[in-house]
C-alpha positions as CSV (number, residue, x, y, z in Angstrom):
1,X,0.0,0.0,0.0
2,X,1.3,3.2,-0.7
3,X,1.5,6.1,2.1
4,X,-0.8,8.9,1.8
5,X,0.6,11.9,2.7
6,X,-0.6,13.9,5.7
7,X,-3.6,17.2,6.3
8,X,-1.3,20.3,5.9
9,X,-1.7,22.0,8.9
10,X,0.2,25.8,8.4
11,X,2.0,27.3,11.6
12,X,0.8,30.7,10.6
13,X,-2.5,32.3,11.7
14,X,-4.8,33.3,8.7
15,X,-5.7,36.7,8.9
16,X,-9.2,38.2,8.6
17,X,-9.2,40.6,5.8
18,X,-11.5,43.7,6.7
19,X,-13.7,45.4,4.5
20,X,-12.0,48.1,2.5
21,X,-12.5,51.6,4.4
22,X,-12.9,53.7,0.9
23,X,-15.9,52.2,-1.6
24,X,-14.9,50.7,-5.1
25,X,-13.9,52.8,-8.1
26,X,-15.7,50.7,-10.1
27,X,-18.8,52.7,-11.8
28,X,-21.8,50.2,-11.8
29,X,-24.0,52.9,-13.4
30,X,-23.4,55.9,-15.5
31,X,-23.4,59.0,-13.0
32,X,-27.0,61.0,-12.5
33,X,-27.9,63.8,-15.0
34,X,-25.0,62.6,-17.9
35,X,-26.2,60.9,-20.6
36,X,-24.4,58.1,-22.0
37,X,-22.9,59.2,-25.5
38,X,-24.6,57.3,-28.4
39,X,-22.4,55.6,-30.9
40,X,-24.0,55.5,-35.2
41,X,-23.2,51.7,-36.1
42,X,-23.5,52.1,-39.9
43,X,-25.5,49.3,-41.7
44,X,-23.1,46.4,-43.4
45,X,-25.6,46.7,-46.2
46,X,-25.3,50.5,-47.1
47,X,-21.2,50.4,-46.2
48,X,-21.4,47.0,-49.2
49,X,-23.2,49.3,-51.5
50,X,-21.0,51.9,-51.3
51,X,-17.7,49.8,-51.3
52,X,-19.4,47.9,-54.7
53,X,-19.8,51.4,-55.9
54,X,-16.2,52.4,-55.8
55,X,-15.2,49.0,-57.0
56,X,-17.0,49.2,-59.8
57,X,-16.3,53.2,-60.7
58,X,-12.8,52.5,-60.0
59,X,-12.4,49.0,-62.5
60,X,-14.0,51.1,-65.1
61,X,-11.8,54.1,-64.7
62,X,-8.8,51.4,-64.7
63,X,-10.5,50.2,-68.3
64,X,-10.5,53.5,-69.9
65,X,-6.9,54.2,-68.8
66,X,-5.6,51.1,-70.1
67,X,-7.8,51.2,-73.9
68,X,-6.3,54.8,-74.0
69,X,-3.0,53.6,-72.8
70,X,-3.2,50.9,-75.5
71,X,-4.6,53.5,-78.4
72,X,-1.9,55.8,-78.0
73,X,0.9,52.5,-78.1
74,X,-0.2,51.9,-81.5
75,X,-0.1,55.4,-83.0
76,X,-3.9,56.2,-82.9
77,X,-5.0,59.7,-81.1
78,X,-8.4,61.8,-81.3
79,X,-6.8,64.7,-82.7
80,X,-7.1,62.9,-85.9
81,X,-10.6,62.8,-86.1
82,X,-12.7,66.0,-86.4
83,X,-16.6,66.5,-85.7
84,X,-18.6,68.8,-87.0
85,X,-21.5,69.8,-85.3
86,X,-24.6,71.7,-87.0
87,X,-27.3,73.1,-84.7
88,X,-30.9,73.2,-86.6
89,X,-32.4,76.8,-86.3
């Protein structure tokens, strides 16, 4: 059989901890008369729009650049076209 060990008895007398003499700093509730700021939590779906929007404005933009960007590679420009426009009276 193995030995079990014995109670641990310390030599040292516990001591009674007294309630603290100054209340807790920790605010349970806002204070009286201040109201609590409120926060504007913006809606995932509006924020997606807008994020798609610019996406999609930007990707076009990026298209344009790169057919003018191409255009002017191989020699073509629209100052070699001219329109004439007639207004009817």
């Amino acid at each position: 059989m193995a030995a079990m060990s014995r109670h641990f008895e310390p030599k040292k007398q516990t001591v009674e901890l007294q309630p603290g003499a100054r209340p807790s700093r920790i605010r349970r509730e806002p204070p009286p008369g201040k109201l609590a700021k409120s926060t504007v939590i913006p809606d995932r779906d509006e924020r997606d729009r807008a994020v798609v929007v610019i996406g999609v404005i930007t990707f076009a933009l990026a298209l344009c650049v790169l057919a003018v960007a191409v255009a002017s590679y191989i020699g073509w420009s629209p100052s070699q076209y001219s329109v004439k426009v007639s207004v009817a009276q």
